[in-house]
C-alpha positions as CSV (number, residue, x, y, z in Angstrom):
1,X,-19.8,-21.1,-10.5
2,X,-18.4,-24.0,-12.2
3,X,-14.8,-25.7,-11.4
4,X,-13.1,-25.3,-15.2
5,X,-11.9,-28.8,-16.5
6,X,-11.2,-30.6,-13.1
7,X,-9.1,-30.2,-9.6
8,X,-5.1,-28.8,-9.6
9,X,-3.7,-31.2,-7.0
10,X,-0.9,-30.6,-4.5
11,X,1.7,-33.0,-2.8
12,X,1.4,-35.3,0.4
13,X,1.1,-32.3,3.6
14,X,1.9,-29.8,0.4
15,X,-1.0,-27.4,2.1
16,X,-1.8,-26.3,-1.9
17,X,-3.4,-23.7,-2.6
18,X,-3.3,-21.9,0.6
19,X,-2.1,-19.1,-1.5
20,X,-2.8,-18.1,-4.8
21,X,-2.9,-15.6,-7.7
22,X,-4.4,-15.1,-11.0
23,X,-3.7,-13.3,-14.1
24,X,-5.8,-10.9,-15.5
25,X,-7.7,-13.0,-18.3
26,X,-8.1,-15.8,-15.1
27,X,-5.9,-17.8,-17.7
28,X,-3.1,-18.4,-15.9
29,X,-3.0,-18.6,-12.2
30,X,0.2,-19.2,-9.3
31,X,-0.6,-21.8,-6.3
32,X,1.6,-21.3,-3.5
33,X,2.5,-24.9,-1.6
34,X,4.4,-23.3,1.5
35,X,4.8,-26.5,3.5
36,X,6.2,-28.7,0.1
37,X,9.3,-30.6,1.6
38,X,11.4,-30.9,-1.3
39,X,13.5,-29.5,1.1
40,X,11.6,-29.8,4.7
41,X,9.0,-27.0,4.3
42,X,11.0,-25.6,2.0
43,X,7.8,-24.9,0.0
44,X,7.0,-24.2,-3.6
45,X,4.9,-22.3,-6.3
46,X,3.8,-24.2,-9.5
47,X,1.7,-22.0,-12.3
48,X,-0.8,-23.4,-14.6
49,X,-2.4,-22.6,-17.5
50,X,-5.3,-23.5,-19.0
51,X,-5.4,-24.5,-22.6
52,X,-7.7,-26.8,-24.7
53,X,-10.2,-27.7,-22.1
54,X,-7.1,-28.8,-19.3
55,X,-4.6,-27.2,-16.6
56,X,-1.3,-27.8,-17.7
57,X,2.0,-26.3,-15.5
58,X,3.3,-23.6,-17.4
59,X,7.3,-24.2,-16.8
60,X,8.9,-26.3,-13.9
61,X,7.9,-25.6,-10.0
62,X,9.9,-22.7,-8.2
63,X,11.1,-24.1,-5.2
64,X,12.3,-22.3,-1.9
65,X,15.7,-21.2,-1.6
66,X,16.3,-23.7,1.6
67,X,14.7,-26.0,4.7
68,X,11.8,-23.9,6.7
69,X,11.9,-20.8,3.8
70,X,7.6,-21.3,3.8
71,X,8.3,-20.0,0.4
72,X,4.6,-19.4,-1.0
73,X,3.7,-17.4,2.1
74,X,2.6,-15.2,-0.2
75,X,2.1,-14.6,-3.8
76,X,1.6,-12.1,-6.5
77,X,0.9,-12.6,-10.2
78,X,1.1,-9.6,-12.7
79,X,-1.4,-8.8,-15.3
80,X,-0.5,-10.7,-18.0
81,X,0.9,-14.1,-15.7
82,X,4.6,-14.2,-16.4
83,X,5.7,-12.2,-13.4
84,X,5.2,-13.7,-10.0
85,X,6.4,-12.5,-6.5
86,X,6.7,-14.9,-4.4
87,X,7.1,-14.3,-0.6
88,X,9.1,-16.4,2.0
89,X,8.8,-15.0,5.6
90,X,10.7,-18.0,7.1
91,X,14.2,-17.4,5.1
92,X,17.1,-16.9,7.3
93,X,19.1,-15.0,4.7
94,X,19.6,-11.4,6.3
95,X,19.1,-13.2,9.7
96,X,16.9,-15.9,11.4
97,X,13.4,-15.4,10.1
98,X,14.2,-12.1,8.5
99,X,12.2,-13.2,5.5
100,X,12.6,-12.5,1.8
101,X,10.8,-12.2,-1.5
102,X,11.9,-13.1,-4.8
103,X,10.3,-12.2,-8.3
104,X,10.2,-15.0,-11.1
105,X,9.6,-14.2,-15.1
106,X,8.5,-16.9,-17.4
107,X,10.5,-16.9,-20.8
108,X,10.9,-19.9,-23.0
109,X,9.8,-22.4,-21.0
110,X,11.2,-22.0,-17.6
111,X,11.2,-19.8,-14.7
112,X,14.0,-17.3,-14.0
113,X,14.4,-15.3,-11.3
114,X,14.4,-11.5,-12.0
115,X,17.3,-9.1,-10.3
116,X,18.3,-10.5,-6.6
117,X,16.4,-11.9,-3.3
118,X,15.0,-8.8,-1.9
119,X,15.9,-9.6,2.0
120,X,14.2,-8.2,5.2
121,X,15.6,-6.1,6.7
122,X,16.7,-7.8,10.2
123,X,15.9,-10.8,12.3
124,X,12.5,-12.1,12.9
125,X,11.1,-9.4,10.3
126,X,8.8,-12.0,8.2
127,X,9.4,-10.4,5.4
128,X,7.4,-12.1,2.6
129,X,4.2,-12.5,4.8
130,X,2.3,-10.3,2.5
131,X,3.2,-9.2,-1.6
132,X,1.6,-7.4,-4.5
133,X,2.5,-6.8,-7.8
134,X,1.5,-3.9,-10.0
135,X,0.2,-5.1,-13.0
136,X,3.5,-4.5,-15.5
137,X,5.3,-6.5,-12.7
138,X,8.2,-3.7,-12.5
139,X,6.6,-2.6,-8.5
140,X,6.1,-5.2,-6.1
141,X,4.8,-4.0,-2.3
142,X,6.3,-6.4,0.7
143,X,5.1,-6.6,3.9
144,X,7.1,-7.3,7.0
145,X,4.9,-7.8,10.5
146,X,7.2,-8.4,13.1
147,X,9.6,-5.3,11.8
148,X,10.3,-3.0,15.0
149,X,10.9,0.1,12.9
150,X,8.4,1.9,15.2
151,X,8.4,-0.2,18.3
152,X,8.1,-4.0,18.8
153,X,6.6,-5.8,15.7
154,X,5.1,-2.4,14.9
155,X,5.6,-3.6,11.3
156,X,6.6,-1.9,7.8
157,X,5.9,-1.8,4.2
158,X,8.7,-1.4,1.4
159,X,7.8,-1.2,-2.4
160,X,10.7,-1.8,-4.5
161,X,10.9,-1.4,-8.3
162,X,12.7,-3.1,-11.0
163,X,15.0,-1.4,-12.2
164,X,18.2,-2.0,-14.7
165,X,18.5,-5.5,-13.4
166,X,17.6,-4.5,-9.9
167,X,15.5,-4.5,-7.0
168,X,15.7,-0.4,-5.8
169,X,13.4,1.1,-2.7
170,X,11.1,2.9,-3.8
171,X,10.3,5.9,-1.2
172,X,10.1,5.4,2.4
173,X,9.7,2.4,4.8
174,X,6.0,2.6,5.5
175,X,5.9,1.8,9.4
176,X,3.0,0.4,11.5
177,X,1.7,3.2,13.7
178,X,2.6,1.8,17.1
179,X,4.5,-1.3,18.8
180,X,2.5,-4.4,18.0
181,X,0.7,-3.4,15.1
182,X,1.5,-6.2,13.3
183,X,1.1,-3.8,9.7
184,X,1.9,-5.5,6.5
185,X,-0.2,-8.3,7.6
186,X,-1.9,-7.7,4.0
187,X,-0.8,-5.7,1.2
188,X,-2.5,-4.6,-2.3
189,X,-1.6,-2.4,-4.7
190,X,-3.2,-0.7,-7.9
191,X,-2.6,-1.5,-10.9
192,X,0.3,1.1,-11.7
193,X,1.8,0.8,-8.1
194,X,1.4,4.4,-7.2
195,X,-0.6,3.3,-4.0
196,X,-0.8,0.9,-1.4
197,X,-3.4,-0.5,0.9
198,X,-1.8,-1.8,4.4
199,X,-3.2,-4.0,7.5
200,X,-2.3,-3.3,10.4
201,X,-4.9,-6.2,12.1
202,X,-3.7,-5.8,16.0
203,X,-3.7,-1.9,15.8
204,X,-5.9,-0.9,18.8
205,X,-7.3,2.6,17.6
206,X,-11.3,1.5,17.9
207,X,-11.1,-0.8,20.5
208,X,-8.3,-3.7,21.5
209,X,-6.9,-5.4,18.3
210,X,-10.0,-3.6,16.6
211,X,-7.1,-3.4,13.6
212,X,-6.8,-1.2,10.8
213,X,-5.8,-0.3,7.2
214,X,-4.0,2.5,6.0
215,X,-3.7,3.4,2.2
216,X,-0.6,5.1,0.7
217,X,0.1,7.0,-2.4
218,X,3.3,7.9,-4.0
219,X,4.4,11.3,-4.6
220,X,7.6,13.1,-4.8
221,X,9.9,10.6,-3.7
222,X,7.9,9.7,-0.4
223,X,4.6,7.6,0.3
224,X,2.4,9.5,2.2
225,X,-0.9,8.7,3.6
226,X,-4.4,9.1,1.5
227,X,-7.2,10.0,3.5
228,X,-7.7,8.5,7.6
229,X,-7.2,5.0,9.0
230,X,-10.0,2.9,8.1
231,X,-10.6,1.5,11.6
232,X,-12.4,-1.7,12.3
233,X,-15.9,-1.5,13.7
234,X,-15.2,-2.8,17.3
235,X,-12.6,-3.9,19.5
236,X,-11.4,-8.0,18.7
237,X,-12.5,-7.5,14.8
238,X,-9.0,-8.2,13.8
239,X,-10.0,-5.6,10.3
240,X,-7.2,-5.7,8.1
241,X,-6.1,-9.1,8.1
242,X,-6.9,-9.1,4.2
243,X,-6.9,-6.5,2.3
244,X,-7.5,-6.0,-1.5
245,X,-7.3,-3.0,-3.6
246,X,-9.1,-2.1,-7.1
247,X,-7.1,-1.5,-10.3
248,X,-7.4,2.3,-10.5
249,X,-7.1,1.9,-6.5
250,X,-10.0,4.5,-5.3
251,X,-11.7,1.3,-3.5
252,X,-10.3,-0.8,-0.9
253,X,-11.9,-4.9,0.7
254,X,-11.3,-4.6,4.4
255,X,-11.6,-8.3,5.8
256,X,-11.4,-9.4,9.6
257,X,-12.0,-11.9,12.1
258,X,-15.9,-11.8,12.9
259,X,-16.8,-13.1,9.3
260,X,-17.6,-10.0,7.3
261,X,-15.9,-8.0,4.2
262,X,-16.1,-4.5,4.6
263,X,-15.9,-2.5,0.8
264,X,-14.4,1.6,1.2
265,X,-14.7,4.5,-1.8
266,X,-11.9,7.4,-1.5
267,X,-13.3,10.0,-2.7
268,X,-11.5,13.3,-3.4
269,X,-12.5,16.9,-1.6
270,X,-14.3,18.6,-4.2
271,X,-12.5,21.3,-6.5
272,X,-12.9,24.8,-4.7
273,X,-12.1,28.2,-6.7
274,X,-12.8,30.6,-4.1
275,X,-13.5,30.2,-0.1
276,X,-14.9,33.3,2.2
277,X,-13.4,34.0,5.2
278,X,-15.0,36.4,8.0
279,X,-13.2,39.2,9.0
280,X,-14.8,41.4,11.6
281,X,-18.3,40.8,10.2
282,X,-16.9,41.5,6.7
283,X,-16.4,38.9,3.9
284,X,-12.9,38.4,2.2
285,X,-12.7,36.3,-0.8
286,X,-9.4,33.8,-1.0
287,X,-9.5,32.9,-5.1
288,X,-7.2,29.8,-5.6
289,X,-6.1,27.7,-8.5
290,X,-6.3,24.5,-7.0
291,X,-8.6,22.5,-4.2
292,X,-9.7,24.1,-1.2
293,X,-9.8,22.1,2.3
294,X,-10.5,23.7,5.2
295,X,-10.7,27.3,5.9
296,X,-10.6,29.1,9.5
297,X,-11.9,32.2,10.5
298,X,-10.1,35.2,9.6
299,X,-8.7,38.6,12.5
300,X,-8.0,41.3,12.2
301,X,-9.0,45.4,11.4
302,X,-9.5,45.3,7.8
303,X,-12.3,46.4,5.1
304,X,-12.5,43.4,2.5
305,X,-13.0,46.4,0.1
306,X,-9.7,48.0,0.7
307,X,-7.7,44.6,0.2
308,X,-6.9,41.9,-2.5
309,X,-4.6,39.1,-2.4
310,X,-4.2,35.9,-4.5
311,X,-2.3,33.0,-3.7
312,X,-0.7,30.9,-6.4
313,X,1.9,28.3,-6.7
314,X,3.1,24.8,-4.2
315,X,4.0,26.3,-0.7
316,X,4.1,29.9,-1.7
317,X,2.6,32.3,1.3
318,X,1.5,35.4,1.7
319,X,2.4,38.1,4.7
320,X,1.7,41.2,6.5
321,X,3.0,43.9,8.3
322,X,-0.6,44.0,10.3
323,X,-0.4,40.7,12.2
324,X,-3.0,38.4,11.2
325,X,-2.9,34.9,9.5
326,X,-0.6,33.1,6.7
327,X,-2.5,31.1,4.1
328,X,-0.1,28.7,1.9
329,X,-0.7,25.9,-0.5
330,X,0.3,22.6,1.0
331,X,3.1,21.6,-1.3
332,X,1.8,17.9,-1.5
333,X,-1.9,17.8,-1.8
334,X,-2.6,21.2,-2.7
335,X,-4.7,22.1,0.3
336,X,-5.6,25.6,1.8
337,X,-3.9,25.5,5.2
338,X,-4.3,28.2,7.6
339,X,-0.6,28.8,9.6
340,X,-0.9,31.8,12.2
341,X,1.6,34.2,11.3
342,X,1.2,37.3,8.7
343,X,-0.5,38.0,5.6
344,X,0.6,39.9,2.8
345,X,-2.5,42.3,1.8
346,X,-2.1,44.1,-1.3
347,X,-4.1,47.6,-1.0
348,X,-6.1,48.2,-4.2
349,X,-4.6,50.9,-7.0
């Protein structure tokens, strides 16, 4: 690898290029300069572009709203580089330290900021610490580590999306699991910002401040979680401190503390039509329209021969006046789940 047409530098103590983010085409690319003391660490982000052989800024720099903002804590380019997050966990502007992020668009010549600040939501929240953009710059993901939304700097994620001129919450807070998680250390989204891959890099579920990530997909109003934590290997691995998410986002980069990048595939259960479940020695068939998870064992006095039932539709279950077991669609994922109350068995003609 080759530097392209010579070095981008920063300003005296500017710390450039601590952050950074690129468009798409690698054309265009945000540096983040969170220490800048235009105003004393009020910090900035300047965007270059490169063009006939040379970097040249593209528009004037975007400064931080006020003294110790840190703005350029974070940053997050969309696709095409004229939409840029920029994240400023230091801002005091919903209360000390609460944090804030603000999205910028480039249009003839200049920067211009897009709807309004999008604060934390108390004190001490760092807000801002982590961003990510989907790639039509219309969802942006911002993480918050020292939010106490599920105990003492348990953490939480909030996507908002543009729109009408405003910043709205999209779905629910996404909370660390426990106090001192620290989640929303990292963020990354896919390209459509319909999930979300979190860090969590003090969570303690393999070992003290093992850390994790937890990815989140969008559906019906609420984010819910796609597949289990993604645990790091061993206790002190601090995994999750970076995270990075692929454009369709069925693959996630894990990063932590002991020097190694860890690379995971979601992969989907496979598509079931029909599961057998044992009843007294005797086989009865569930047919289904959608995926299968996991079945249990069927009870109960009843000849598979005599019986026939189908199950169709989101939480739609079937019962019985013989007590035995309820089988429903879950109404999110589609899933067989088995619920221990009655089935409805309908007797052959």
């Amino acid at each position: 690898m080759e530097s392209i047409r010579g070095d981008i530098d920063g300003e005296t103590d500017d710390q450039l290029g601590i952050n950074l983010s690129m468009s798409n085409d690698g054309t265009i690319v945000g540096i983040a300069s969170p220490y800048n003391s235009s105003g004393i660490d009020s910090g900035h982000t300047r965007v270059y572009q490169y063009a006939n052989g040379t970097w040249n800024q593209l528009g004037g720099d975007i400064e931080g709203e006020t003294v110790n903002d840190n703005s350029g804590t974070s940053i997050s380019m969309n696709g095409n580089g004229t939409i840029i997050a920029i994240g400023a966990d230091s801002n005091d502007g919903n209360g000390r330290d609460s944090g804030h992020t603000r999205v910028y668009q480039y249009n003839n010549g200049a920067w211009s900021q897009l709807g309004s600040d999008i604060d934390g939501e108390a004190r001490d929240d760092n807000s801002g610490i982590s961003v990510s953009i989907s790639d039509d710059g219309t969802k942006v993901a911002i993480g918050a580590n020292e939010n106490d939304g599920n105990g003492g700097n348990s953490g939480h994620t909030r996507i908002y999306q543009y729109i009408s001129g405003a910043w709205i919450q999209l779905g629910n807070d996404i909370d660390g699991e426990t106090a001192t998680n620290y989640s929303g250390i990292a963020v990354s989204m896919n390209n459509d910002g319909t999930r979300v891959a979190i860090g969590a890099y003090l969570n303690s579920g393999n070992g003290s401040y093992s850390g994790h990530t937890r990815v989140f997909k969008y559906s019906e109003g609420s984010w819910n979680q796609l597949g289990s934590d993604i645990d790091g290997e061993a206790a002190y691995h601090y995994a999750g401190i970076a995270v990075s998410m692929s454009d369709n986002g069925s693959k996630i980069a894990v990063g932590n503390n002991v020097g190694s990048v860890n690379v995971y595939e979601f992969i989907a259960p496979p598509k079931i039509n029909s599961v057998s479940l044992t009843s007294n020695n005797t086989n009865i068939t569930v047919t289904t329209d959608s995926n299968v998870y996991n079945t249990n064992g069927a009870s109960g006095d009843l000849e598979a021969t005599d019986f026939i039932f189908s199950i169709s539709g989101g939480d739609a279950a079937l019962s019985s006046s013989t007590p035995t077991s309820i089988f429903k669609l879950h109404k999110l994922n589609g899933y067989l789940v088995l619920d221990y109350l009655a089935l409805l068995l309908e007797k052959k003609s």
